[in-house]
N, CA, C and O atoms as a DFTB+ gen file, in Angstrom:
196 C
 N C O
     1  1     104.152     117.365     119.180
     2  2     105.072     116.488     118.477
     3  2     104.606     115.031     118.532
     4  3     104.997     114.114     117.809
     5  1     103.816     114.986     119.395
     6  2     103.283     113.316     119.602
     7  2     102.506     112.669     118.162
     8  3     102.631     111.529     117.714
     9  1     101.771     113.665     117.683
    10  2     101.253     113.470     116.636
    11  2     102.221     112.810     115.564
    12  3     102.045     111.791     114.897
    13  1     103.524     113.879     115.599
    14  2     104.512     113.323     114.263
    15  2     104.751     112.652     114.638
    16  3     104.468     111.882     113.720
    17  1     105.265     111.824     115.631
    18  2     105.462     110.408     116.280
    19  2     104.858     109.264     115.703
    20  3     105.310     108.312     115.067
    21  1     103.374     109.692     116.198
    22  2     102.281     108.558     115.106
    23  2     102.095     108.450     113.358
    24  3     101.683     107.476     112.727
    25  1     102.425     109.436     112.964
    26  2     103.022     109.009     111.891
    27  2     103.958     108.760     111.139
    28  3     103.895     108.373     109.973
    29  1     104.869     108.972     111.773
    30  2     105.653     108.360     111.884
    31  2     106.338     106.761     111.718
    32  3     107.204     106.156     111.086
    33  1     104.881     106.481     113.168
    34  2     104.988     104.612     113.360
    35  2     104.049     104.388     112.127
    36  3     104.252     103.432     111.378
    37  1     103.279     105.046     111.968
    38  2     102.544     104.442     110.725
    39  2     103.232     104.294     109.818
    40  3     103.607     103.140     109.613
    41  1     103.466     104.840     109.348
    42  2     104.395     105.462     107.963
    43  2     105.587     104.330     107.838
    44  3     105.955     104.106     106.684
    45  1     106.220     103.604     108.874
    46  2     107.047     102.295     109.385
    47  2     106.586     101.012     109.206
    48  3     107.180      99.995     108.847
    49  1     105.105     101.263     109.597
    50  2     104.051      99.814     109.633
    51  2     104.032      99.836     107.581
    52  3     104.513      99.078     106.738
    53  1     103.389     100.847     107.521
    54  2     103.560     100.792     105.507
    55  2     104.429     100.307     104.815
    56  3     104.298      99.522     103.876
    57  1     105.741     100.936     105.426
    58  2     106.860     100.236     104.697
    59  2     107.078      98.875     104.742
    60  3     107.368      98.287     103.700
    61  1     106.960      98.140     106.043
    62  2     107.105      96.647     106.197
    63  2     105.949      96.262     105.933
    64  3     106.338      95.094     105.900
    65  1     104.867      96.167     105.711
    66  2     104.135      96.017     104.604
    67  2     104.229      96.044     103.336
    68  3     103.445      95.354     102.684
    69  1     105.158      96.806     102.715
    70  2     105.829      96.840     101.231
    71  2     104.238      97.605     100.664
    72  3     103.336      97.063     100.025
    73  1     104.303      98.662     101.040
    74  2     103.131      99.979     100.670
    75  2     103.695     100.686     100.115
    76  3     103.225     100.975      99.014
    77  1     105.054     101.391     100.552
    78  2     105.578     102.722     100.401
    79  2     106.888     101.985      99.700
    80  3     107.305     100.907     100.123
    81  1     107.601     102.806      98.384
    82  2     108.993     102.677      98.179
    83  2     109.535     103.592      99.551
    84  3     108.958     104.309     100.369
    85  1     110.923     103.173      99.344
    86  2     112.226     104.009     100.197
    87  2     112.028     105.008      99.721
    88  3     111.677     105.684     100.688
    89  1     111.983     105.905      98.502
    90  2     112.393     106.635      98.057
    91  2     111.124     107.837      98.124
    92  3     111.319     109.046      97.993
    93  1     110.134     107.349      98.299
    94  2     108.720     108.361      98.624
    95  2     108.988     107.997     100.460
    96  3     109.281     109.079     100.970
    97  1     108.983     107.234     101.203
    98  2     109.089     107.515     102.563
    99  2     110.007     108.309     102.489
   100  3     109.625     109.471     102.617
   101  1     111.329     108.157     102.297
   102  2     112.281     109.284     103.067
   103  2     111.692     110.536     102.317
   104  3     112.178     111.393     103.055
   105  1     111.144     111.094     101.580
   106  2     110.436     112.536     101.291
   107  2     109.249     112.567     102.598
   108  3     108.918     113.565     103.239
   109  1     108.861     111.502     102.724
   110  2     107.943     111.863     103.656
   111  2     108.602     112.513     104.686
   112  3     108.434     113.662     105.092
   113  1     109.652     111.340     105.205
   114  2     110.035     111.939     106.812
   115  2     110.728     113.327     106.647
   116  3     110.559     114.282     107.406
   117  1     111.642     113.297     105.394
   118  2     111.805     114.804     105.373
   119  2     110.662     116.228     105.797
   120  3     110.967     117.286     106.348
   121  1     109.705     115.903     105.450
   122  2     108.933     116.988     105.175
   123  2     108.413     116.906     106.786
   124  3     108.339     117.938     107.453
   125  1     108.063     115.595     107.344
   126  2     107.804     115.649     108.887
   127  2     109.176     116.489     110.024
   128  3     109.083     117.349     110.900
   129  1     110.078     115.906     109.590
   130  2     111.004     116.661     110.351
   131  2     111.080     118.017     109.892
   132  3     111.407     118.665     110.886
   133  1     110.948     118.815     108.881
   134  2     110.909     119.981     108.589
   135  2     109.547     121.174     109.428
   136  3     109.655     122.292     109.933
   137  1     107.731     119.751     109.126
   138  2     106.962     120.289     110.101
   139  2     107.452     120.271     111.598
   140  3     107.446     121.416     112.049
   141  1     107.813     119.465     112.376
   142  2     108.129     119.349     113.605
   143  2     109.301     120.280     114.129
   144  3     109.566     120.375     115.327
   145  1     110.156     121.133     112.869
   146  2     110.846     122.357     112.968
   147  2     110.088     123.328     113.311
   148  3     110.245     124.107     114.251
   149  1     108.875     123.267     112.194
   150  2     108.162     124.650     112.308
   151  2     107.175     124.827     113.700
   152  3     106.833     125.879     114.241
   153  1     106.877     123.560     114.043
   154  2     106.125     123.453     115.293
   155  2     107.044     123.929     116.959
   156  3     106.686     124.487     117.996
   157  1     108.161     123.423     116.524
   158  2     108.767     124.048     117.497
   159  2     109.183     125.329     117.785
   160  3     109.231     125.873     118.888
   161  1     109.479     125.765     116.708
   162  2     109.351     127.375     116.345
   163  2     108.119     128.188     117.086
   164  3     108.222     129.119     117.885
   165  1     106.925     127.559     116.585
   166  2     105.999     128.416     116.980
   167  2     105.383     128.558     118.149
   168  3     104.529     129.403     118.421
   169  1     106.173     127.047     119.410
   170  2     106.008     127.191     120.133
   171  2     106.718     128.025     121.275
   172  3     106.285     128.573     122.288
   173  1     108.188     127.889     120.623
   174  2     109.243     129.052     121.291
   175  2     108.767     130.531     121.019
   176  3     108.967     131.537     121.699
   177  1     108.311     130.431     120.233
   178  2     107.763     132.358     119.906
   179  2     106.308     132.492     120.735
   180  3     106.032     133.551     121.299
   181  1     105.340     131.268     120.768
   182  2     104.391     131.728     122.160
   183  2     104.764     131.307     123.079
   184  3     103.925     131.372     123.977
   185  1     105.715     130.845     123.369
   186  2     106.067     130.817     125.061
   187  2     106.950     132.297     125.097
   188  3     106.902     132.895     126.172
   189  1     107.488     132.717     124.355
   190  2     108.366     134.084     124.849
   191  2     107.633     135.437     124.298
   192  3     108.305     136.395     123.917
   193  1     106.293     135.442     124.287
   194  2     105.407     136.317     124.036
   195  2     104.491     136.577     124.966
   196  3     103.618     137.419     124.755
């Protein structure tokens, strides 16, 4: 998860930079919080395997 973290902060640094609209970041973070679902998932299924 540390990874989504860092991009996270990146993805923050862009915006206050005026890189990214609002409206394409929050798709971003959506789709990060959706990976960081699936990552956790797959770590609960190899730890109980």
């Amino acid at each position: 998860m540390g990874s989504l973290f860092e991009v996270e902060t990146q993805l923050i640094i862009i915006q206050e930079l005026g890189l990214i609209n609002p409206e394409e970041l929050n798709s971003i973070f959506e789709l990060i919080a959706k990976e960081g679902k699936m990552i956790n998932g797959l770590i609960k299924t190899i730890k109980n395997s």
